[in-house]
N, C-alpha and C positions, 0 to 999 in steps of 0.2 A: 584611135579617134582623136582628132585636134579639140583642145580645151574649148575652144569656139563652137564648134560642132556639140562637143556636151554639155555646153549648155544651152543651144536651143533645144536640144534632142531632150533638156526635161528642166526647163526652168532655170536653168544654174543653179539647183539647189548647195552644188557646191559652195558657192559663196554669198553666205547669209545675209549679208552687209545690206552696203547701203544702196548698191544698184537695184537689188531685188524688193527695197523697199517701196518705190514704185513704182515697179510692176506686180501684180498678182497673182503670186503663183499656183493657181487652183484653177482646175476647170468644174465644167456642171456636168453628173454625168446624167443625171435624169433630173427634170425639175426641181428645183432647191434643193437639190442635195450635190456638193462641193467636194473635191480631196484636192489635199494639197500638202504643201510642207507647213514647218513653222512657222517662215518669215512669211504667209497669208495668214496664221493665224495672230501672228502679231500687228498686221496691216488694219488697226482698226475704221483707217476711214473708208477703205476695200470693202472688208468685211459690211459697213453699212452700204457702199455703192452696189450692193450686192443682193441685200435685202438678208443681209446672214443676222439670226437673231440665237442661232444656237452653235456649239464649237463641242464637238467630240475630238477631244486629244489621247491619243492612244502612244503616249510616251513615255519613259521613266523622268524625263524634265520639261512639263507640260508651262506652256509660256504663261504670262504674268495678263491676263485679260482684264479688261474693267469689268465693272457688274452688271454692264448695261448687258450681256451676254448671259444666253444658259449655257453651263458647261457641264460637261462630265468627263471628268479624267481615271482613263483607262492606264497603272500604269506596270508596264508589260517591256521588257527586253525582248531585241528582233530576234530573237536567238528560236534556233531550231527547236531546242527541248520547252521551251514555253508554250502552255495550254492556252493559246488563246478564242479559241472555239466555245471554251466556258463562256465568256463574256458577249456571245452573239447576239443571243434574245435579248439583254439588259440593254446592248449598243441599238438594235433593232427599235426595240420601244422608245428610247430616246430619239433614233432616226427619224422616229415617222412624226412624232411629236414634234422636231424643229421642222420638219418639212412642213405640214400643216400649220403651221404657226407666223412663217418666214422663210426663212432659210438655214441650212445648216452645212458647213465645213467640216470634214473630218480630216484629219489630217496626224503624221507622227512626224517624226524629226527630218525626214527626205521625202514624203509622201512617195515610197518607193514599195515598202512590203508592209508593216502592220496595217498601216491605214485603208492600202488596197488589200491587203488581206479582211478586214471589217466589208468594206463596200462590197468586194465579191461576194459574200458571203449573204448582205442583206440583197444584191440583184439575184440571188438563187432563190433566196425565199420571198420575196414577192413576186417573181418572173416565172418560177418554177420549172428553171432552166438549168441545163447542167456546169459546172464548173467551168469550163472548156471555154464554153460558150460567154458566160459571164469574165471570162478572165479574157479574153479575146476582144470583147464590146469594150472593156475599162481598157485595154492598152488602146487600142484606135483614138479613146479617148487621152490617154495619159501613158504616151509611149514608153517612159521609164519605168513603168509599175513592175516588182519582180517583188514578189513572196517568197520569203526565204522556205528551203523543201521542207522544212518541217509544218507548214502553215500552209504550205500547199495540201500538203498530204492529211492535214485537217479539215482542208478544204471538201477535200475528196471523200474520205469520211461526211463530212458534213451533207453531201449530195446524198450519198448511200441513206442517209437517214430521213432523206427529206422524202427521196422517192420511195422507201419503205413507209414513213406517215402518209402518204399520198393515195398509197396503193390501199393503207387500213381503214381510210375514211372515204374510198371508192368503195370497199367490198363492203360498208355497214347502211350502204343505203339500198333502198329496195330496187330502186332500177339498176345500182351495181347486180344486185343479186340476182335479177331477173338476166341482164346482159350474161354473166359471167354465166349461167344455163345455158343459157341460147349459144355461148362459145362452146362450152363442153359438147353440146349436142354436134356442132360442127366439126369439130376435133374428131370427135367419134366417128361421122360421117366420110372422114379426110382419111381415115385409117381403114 
């Protein structure tokens, strides 16, 4: 692939400078909720033309923000053997809170893998859709997104649990309980 071509193909995250300063490198992927690299979270007059009032940086060298911004620095190497699945619910309630409030950016150092790895992660659990599916929606949206396999395979993990909670707060309501009869009786019928 020609240097040209890779950086339309994701921003030029490659070169941080000063061309990318402005432009902004982040897209929306659902109403106020952004991913990008650094050089958007370092883009503060963006970030306001944007209505961005809050910045999840999920990096080990998270950028130098003013205070006019809510942050929460997550800070995690892209590396395979890092847990970052720990840090979902925490990144999640801070997600929902900038989106309601404004806007909110999340972003790591290429907005390629931790960061899409976060986003996937919170479009599964408010969409309650499987992996596949949410990682497929984010690239259309942000064609360089690549989670490194270990963060995949967390990901994947991460579904297993969501449709396992899904399935425990179906079967504790009484129309679960009543439905799930009415299946067995059918089952039985089928046999």
């Amino acid at each position: 692939m020609a240097r040209e071509d890779e950086e339309q193909y994701c921003g030029g995250y490659w070169d941080m400078a000063d061309d990318l300063a402005e432009e902004f490198d982040a897209q929306e992927v659902v109403p106020n909720l952004y991913i990008g690299s650094i050089s958007a979270a370092n883009s503060v007059s963006q970030l306001k033309d944007h209505n961005i009032t809050h910045i999840l940086s999920i990096s080990t060298n998270p950028p130098q923000v003013k205070d006019e911004f809510q942050t929460l620095c997550i800070h995690i190497e892209d590396e395979a053997k890092k847990d970052i699945s720990s840090y979902f619910q925490q990144c999640h309630g801070f997600i929902e809170n900038g989106r309601k409030l404004g806007g909110i950016l999340i972003h790591c150092t290429a907005g390629v893998s931790r960061s899409a790895t976060v986003v996937i992660s919170y479009l599964m659990s408010i969409f309650f859709k499987p992996f596949l599916d949410c990682f497929q929606y984010l690239r259309k949206i942000r064609p360089c997104i690549q989670p490194n396999h270990g963060f995949i395979n967390q990901l994947i993990s991460y579904e297993t649990q969501l449709l396992k909670n899904s399935i425990q707060i179906c079967n504790t309501t009484p129309i679960a309980s009543a439905a799930n009869n009415n299946c067995n009786i059918e089952n039985e019928k089928s046999l």
